[in-house]
C-alpha positions in Angstrom: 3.1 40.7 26.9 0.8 40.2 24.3 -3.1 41.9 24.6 -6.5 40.7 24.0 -6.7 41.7 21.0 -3.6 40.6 19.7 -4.6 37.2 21.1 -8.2 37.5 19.4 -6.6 37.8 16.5 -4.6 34.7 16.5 -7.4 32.6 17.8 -9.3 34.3 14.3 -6.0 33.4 12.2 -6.4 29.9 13.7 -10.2 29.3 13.3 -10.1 30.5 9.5 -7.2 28.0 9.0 -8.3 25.0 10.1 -12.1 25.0 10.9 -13.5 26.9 7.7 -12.3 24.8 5.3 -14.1 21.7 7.2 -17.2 23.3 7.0 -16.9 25.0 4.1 -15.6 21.1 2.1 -18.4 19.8 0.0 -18.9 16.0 0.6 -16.9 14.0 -2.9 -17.2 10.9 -3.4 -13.9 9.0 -2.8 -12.5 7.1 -5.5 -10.8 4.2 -5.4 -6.8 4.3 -7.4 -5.2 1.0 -7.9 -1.6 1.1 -8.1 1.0 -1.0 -9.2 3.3 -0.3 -6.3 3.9 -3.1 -4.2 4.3 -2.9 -0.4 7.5 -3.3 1.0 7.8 -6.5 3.0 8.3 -6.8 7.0 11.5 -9.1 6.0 12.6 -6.3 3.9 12.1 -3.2 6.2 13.7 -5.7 8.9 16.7 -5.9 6.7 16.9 -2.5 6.1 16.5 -1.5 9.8 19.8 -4.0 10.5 21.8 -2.5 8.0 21.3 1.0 9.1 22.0 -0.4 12.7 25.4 -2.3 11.8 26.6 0.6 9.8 25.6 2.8 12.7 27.2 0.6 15.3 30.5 0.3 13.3 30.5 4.2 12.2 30.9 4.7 16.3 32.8 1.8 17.5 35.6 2.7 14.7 35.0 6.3 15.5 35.3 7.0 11.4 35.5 10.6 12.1 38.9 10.4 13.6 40.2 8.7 10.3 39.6 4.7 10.6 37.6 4.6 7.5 39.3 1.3 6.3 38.1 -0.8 9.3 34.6 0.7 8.9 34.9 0.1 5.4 35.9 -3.8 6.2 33.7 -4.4 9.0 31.0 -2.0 8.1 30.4 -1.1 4.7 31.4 -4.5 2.7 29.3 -6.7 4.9 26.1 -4.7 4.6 27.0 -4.6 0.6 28.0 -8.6 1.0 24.1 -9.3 2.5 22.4 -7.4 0.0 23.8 -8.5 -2.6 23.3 -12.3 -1.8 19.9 -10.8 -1.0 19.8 -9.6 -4.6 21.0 -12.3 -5.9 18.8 -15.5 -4.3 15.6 -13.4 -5.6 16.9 -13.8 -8.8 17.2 -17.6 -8.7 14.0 -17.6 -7.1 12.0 -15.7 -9.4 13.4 -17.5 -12.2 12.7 -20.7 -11.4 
């Protein structure tokens, strides 16, 4: 069981770590960096979040582990690559026209 003073000294250790540099920070003034990095879209994180699910899904209902990697590749893998890459494709068209 630890003592007092052990536990003083942690308090301490946690006081200098987060409390003194707060006091201690000098107000800056905050500039402002524009970026050219575009937010992901809600469509796109949507799509994302659906593939990660289908693979998921199809990694456990083929049980890949026990060696039925050709059915997850079939129903799993190829359809995920299949939707992305019609995906890719129609922003193509549509950024070229």
């Amino acid at each position: 069981m630890p003592g007092f003073q052990e536990i003083l000294i942690l308090a301490g250790i946690v006081f200098l770590i987060f409390f003194i540099p707060r006091i201690t920070r000098k107000t800056k003034k905050k500039t402002i960096v524009k970026t050219d990095v575009k937010l992901v879209h809600w469509k796109i994180r949507l799509l994302i979040v659906l593939s990660f699910t289908w693979l998921s899904i199809a990694a456990i209902y083929y049980k890949v582990w026990t060696g039925a990697f050709v059915e997850f590749l079939k129903f799993g893998l190829f359809p995920v690559f299949g939707v992305w890459g019609l995906y890719w494709v129609l922003q193509g068209f549509s950024k070229k026209s």
